[in-house]
C-alpha positions, 0 to 999 in steps of 0.5 A, spaced: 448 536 578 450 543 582 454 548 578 460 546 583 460 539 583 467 538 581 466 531 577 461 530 571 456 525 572 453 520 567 446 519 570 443 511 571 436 510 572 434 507 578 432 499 577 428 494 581 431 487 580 426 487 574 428 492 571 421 495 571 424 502 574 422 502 581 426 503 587 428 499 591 423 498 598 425 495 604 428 495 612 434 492 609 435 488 603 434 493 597 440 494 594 442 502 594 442 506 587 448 510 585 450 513 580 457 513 575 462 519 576 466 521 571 472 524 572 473 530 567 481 531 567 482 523 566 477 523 561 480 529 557 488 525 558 483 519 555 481 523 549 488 527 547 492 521 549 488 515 546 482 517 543 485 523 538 491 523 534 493 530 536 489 537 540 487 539 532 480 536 533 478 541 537 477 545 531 473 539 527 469 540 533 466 546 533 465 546 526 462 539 526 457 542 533 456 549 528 454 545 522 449 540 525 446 546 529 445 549 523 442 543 519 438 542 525 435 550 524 434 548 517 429 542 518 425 547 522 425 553 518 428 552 512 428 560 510 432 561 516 440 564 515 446 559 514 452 561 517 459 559 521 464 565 523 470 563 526 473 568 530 481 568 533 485 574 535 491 570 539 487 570 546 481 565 545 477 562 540 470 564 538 465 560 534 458 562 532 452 560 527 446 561 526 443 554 527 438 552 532 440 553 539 439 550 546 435 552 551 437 552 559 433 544 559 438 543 554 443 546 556 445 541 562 442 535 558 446 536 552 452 540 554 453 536 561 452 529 560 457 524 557 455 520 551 448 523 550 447 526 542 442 531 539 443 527 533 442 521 537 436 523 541 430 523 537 433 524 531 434 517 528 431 519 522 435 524 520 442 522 523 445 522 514 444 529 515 448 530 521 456 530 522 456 528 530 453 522 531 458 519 539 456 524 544 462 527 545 461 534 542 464 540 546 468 536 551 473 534 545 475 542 545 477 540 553 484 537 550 486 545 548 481 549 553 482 552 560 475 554 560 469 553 554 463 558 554 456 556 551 452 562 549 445 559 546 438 562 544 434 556 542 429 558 535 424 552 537 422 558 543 424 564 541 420 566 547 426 564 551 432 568 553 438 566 552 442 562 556 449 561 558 453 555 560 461 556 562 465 550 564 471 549 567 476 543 566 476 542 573 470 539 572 465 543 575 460 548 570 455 553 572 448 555 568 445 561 568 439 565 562 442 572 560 438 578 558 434 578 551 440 583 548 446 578 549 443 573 544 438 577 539 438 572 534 437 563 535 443 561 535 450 558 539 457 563 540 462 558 543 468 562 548 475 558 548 480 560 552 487 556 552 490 552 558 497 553 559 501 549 554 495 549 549 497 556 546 500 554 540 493 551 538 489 558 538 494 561 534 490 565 529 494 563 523 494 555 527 486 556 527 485 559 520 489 554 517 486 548 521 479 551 520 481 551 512 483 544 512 477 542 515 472 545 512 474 547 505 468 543 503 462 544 508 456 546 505 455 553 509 457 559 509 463 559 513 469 565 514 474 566 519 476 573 522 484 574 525 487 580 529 486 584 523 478 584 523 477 582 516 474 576 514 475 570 509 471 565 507 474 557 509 469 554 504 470 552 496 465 549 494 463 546 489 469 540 490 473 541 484 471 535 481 465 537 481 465 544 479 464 546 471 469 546 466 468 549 458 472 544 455 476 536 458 481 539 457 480 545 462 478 540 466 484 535 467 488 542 468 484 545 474 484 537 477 492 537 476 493 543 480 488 541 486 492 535 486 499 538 486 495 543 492 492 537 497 497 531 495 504 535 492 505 532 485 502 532 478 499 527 476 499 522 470 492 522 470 485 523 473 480 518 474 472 519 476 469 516 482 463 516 482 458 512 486 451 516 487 447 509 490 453 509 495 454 516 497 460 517 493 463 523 490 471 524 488 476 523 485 483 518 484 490 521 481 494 517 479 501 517 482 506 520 477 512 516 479 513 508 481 511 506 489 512 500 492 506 496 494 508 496 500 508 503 501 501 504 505 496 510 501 494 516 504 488 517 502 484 523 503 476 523 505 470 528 507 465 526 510 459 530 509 464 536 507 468 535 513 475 533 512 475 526 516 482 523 514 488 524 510 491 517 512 484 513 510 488 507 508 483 501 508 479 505 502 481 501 497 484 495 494 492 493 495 493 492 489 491 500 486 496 502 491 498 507 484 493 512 485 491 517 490 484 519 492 480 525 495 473 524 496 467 526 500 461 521 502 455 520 507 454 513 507 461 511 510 462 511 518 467 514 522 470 510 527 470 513 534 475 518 534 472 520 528 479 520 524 479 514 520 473 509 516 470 504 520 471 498 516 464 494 515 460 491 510 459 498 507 466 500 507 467 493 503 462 493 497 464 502 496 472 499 495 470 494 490 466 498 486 472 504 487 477 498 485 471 497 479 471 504 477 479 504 476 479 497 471 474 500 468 479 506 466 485 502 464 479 499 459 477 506 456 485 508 455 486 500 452 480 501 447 481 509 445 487 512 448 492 507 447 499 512 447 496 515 455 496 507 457 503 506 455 504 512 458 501 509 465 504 502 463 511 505 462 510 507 471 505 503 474 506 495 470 506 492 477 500 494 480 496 493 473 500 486 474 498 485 481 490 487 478 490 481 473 492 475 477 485 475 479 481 477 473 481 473 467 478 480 463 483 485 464 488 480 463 486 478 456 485 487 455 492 488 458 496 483 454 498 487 448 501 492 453 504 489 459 511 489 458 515 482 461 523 481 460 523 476 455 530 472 451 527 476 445 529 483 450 523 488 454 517 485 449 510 484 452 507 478 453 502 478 447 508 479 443 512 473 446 507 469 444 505 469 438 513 469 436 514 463 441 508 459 443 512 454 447 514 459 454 519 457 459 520 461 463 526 462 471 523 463 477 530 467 479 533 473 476 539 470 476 538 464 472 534 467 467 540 472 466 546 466 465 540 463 460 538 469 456 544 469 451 544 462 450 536 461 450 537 467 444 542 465 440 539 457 439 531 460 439 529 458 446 523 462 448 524 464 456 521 469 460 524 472 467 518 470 471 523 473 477 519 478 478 513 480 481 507 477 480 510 475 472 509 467 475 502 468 476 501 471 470 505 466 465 501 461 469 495 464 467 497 466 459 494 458 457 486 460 459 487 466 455 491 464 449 490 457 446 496 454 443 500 456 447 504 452 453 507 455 459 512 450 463 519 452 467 526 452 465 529 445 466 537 443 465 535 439 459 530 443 456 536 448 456 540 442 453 536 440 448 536 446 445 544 446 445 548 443 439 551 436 439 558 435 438 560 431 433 560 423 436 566 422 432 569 429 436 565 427 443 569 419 443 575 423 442 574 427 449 571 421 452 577 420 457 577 428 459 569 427 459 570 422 464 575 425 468 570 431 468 565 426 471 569 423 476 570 430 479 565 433 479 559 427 481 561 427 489 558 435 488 552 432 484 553 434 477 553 432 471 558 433 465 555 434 458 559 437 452 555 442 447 557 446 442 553 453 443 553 460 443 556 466 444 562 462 444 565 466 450 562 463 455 566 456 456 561 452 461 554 453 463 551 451 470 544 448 469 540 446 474 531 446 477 528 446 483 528 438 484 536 438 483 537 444 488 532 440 493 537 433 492 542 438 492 540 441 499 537 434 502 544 431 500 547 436 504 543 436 510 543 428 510 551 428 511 551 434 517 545 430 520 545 425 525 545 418 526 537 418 527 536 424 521 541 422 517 536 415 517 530 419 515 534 424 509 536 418 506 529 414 506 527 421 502 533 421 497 529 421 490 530 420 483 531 428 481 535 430 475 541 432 477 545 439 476 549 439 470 555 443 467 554 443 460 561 445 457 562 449 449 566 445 445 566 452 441 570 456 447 578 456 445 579 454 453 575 448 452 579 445 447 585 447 450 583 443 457 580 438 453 586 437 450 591 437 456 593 431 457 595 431 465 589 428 469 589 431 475 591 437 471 584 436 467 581 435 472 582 442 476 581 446 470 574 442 470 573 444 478 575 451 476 569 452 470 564 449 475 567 454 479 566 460 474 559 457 471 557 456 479 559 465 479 556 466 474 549 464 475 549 468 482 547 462 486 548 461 494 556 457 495 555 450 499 561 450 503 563 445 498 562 449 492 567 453 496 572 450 498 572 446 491 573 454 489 579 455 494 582 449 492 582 449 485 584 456 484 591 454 490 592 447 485 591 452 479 597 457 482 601 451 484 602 449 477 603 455 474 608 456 479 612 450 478 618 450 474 617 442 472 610 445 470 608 441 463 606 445 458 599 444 455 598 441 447 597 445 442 591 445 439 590 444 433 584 447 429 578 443 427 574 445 421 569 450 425 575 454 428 576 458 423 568 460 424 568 460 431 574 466 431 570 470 427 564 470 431 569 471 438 573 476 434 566 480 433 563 478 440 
C-alpha cells in the first residue's frame, strides 16, 4: 500500500481455481485477482458502535500492546527492563515501554493489516502469555484519535534504527526510519492526538483514572505522568487476596476494605476462590444485604492482570447471586470486544467448581462456625434455598438452619420435623395464613410452602429424614382436625344446616359445623387445588357455548368440593343458628361466606360478588325494616361460660 492510499487493505492471496497458488493464465478466461478494501472511518463507527461499549477501551488498548511487547521482550532476553509509562498533559496521550519492538517490515505487516497478530503469527505456543490474541491492536485508539504515532526500535536487530509509523483517521499512513537518537533503547512510544469531539477522553485525570482501573493488577512496572510532571504508579500488586497478612483476622480486614473500594459495600464475609489447574485466582463477597435473584451480577474479571470486565454475569451459578466476585484468570477467553467471558466449555466447568467452592464454605460455617452462618441465613436463606433443591448434601447439612414459616411460628425445618413428623403444607400465602391459627391451636403441623423454592424442599424433606410425611393442605385435613359437635347439638341445627347447604350448593360449597378455635373466628373457607379447578371448569362451562359447554361438561369430575366450616363456638353462630326466620338465616349464611371468602384473600368469581352485594343490601333492609323481627335470645350451653373467657382473653 502507498503512504497515501486513502483506504487500508486486507491482502488475498492470488489462487488458481486449485487453490495452489498460481495466478491465473490465459487470453480470456482466467478470472482477475483482486484484493478486499476496507474502509477505515466505516470501520472505526463498527468498533465504537457495535464492537465496544463505550471510547474507554482505547486506554486498554495501549496498555494491552505495552504489556505484550514487553513479555514479548522477556522471552528473548529475559534480563532486559520491564516498563510502561503512561504519559498525558491534556493535548496527547503517550505511551511507552521497553518491550520488543518492530522494525519497518513489521511496521506495515503489523501495524497496517486489519486482523493480522503477532500473538498469533508464530507465536501459537506462546499466546497464554500474552493479552491480545484478535489483531485489532491500535486501530481501537482510532474511536478517540485523530492521528496515532508509532516510534518503534526492534531488540531483535538492534542494528535497525528506529522507525516511524503515523496513521491518519482518513485511512492513509506514512512509514519512514528515523535517526539512531530518536529511539536509543528497543522499544515502542505510541503518540494520540484527539479528534474533535474526543477530547474528554485524553483528559489527564480521565486517562489516569481509566489507566487505574485497567491496569491495577498488570504484572509490570506501570506508572503515569499528568501536566505537573510527576509520576505514579498504576499497579498494586500482589492482588489483595493474595498479599500476606500476620493474622486472619488482619486479613478479612483488609479484604473488606478492598471490597467497599472496588463493589461500594462491606461484606458479610469473604470466600477464597482458588482454582490453580484452571488458572483461577480471586475472591467472593458476600453481599451484606438480601437481592433478589433476578437481579443480574455484576462481577469483576482480570484477565492476566487487565481489568476485562466489571459486568461478567455469566461467571457463576444463578443461584449464588448472593456474592459478588473479583478475580483474575489466564485460562478463560474474552469474546471479541474483549469486554465480557466467551462462554464455552471451559467458562462451564470454572463455574461449577466456582459454585463448589461457595457450598463448600456454607459447610465449613455449619461444621465450626455455627453463629457467622446464621448470620448469613438471617440475609441470604433463599439463595441457600435455591442451592438445596438440587443437592441432597447440602440440604441435609442446612436443615438445622434454614429458617421456614410454619403454624409453630419462624422455626427451621429440622425443628418442625421432629415436633410434627406428618407436614402439610399451603401452597399460598394467603391459605397458610386463614389456617395457621386453627392449625396451631388443635395441633396440625403446617408449613407455608408460598414462598420461593419452600415447595421444592418440603417435597425433598422425606429423602433426607425418614419417618417423616409431607402432603398438601386439603379441606378435610383441616376438618379432621376440628372438634365435632355434639350430635345431639348438630341434630338440633339440622334445619339451619340444610338452610346453609341449600344457599351456598349452586356456589359449589359445602356447609359443615365444628367447634375450634380461636373462637372469634365464625366461619372457615377451606378448599384444594381440585376443588378450585371444578370451581373454575363449572364457571367456564356456564359461560361457554353450545360446543364447549359440551366438552366442559364431559371433564366434569368427582373433586371434594369447598367447604364453609362454621364454629359452633362463636357467639354470632349461635345466634344465627338460633334465627328462626329462613330466609334470614340464610342471608347471614351468605354474608359468612362472604367474610371467610375475604378472609382467605382469594380472587371473587362474579358470583361470589354479587352473593356479597346482595346479602349485605338484604342484611341493610332487614335491619332497616320497622317489622324486622327480633332474633331469639340465645340461651347458653354448657361450654358458654368457657368460651366467653377465652374471647374475653382473645
Amino acid at each position: 500500500m502507498s503512504p497515501d492510499a486513502p483506504e487500508s487493505s486486507v491482502s488475498v492471496p492470488d489462487t488458481d481455481a486449485a487453490g495452489t497458488g498460481t495466478a491465473a493464465t490465459g487470453t480470456g478466461t482466467g478470472p482477475e485477482v483482486n484484493t478486499f478494501q476496507v474502509d477505515l472511518r466505516g470501520l472505526v463507527d463498527l468498533l465504537s458502535h457495535h464492537l465496544y461499549s463505550s471510547p474507554r477501551v482505547y486506554v486498554r488498548e495501549l496498555l494491552q500492546n505495552a504489556v505484550d511487547a514487553v513479555t514479548a521482550r522477556l522471552r528473548l532476553d529475559p534480563g532486559a527492563p520491564a516498563r510502561i509509562r503512561l504519559t498525558a498533559d491534556g493535548s496527547s496521550v503517550v505511551m511507552a515501554d521497553s518491550g520488543i519492538g518492530l522494525t519497518a517490515d513489521e511496521v506495515h505487516t503489523l501495524l497496517a493489516t486489519i486482523g493480522r497478530s503477532s500473538k498469533r503469527d508464530g507465536l501459537e505456543n506462546a499466546r497464554q502469555e500474552f493479552l491480545g490474541q484478535f489483531g485489532i491492536g491500535l486501530l481501537a485508539c482510532f474511536v478517540v484519535a485523530r492521528t496515532i504515532r508509532v516510534v518503534s526500535r526492534s531488540a531483535r536487530t538492534p542494528e535497525a534504527p528506529p522507525v516511524e509509523w503515523l496513521a491518519r483517521d482518513d485511512g492513509s499512513y506514512t512509514v519512514r526510519t528515523l535517526p539512531h537518537e530518536a529511539r536509543p533503547e528497543p522499544g515502542t512510544t505510541v503518540h494520540l492526538t484527539p479528534r474533535p469531539g474526543a477530547e474528554e477522553w485524553t483528559e489527564p485525570a480521565r486517562v489516569a483514572a481509566l489507566a487505574a482501573d485497567f491496569g491495577s493488577l498488570l504484572p509490570y512496572e506501570t506508572t503515569f505522568t499528568g501536566p505537573d510532571a510527576t509520576g505514579r504508579p498504576l499497579t498494586e500488586r500482589p492482588a489483595a487476596w493474595d498479599r500476606p497478612y500476620p493474622t486472619p483476622t488482619a486479613r478479612r480486614v483488609a479484604l473488606a476494605g478492598h471490597c467497599a473500594r472496588v463493589f461500594g459495600f462491606t461484606p458479610l464475609d469473604s470466600i477464597d476462590l482458588d482454582l490453580p489447574v484452571a488458572g483461577v485466582r480471586g475472591v467472593a463477597y458476600v453481599l451484606p444485604s438480601a437481592t433478589s435473584p433476578a437481579q443480574r451480577a455484576a462481577h469483576r474479571v482480570y484477565l492476566k492482570g487487565m481489568l476485562l470486565t466489571e459486568r461478567a454475569d455469566n461467571l457463576l451459578p444463578d443461584w449464588a447471586f448472593f456474592v459478588r466476585v473479583v478475580l483474575d484468570t489466564d485460562t478463560l477467553r474474552p469474546t471479541a470486544s474483549r469486554e465480557n467471558l466467551y462462554d464455552d466449555d471451559t467458562l462451564a466447568a470454572v463455574r461449577e467448581a466456582l459454585g463448589g467452592r461457595i457450598r463448600g464454605w456454607l459447610g465449613e460455617l455449619a461444621a465450626g462456625d455455627p453463629d457467622r452462618l446464621a448470620a448469613f441465613l438471617s440475609v441470604h436463606h433463599l439463595g441457600v434455598k435455591s442451592m438445596a433443591r438440587h443437592d441432597p448434601d447440602l440440604f441435609a447439612l442446612m436443615l438445622p438452619w434454614l429458617p421456614f414459616e410454619t403454624s409453630d411460628g419462624q422455626v427451621t425445618l429440622d425443628d418442625f420435623a421432629r415436633a410434627h413428623p406428618r407436614i402439610h403444607f399451603t401452597r399460598t400465602v394467603e391459605e397458610f395464613r386463614q389456617v395457621a391459627p386453627i392449625a396451631a391451636a388443635h395441633g396440625l403441623g403446617v408449613v407455608n410452602a408460598g414462598y420461593t423454592y419452600d415447595a421444592d424442599l418440603l417435597a425433598l424433606l422425606p429423602t433426607v429424614r425418614e419417618g417423616v410425611t409431607v402432603t398438601e393442605l386439603d379441606a378435610g385435613s383441616v376438618t379432621a382436625h376440628l372438634d365435632p359437635v355434639a350430635p345431639e347439638a348438630e341434630l338440633a341445627l339440622a334445619s339451619f344446616l340444610a338452610t346453609a347447604r341449600t344457599r351456598l350448593d349452586p356456589l359449589g360449597c359445602d356447609v359443615a359445623l365444628r367447634s375450634f378455635h380461636p373462637l372469634t373466628v365464625p366461619a372457615l373457607f377451606l378448599d384444594d387445588r381440585e376443588a378450585r379447578h371444578e370451581r373454575d371448569r363449572a364457571a367456564a362451562e356456564e359461560g361457554a357455548d353450545q360446543l364447549w359447554s359440551g366438552i366442559l361438561g364431559a371433564l366434569r369430575g368427582s373433586a371434594p368440593r369447598a367447604r364453609l366450616v362454621l364454629n359452633h363456638n362463636n357467639p354470632l353462630v349461635r345466634r344465627i343458628a338460633a334465627v328462626t326466620d329462613g330466609e334470614l338465616a340464610g342471608t347471614a349464611v351468605e354474608s359468612l361466606y362472604g367474610q371467610a371468602l375475604l378472609m382467605s384473600q382469594r380472587p371473587l368469581r362474579p358470583a361470589d360478588t354479587s352473593l356479597l352485594n346482595r346479602a349485605f343490601l338484604d342484611l341493610l333492609e332487614w335491619a332497616t325494616h320497622p317489622t324486622a323481627p327480633s332474633a331469639p335470645t340465645v340461651p347458653p350451653s354448657a361450654d358458654a361460660p368457657r368460651a366467653a373467657h377465652e374471647e374475653g382473653d382473645q
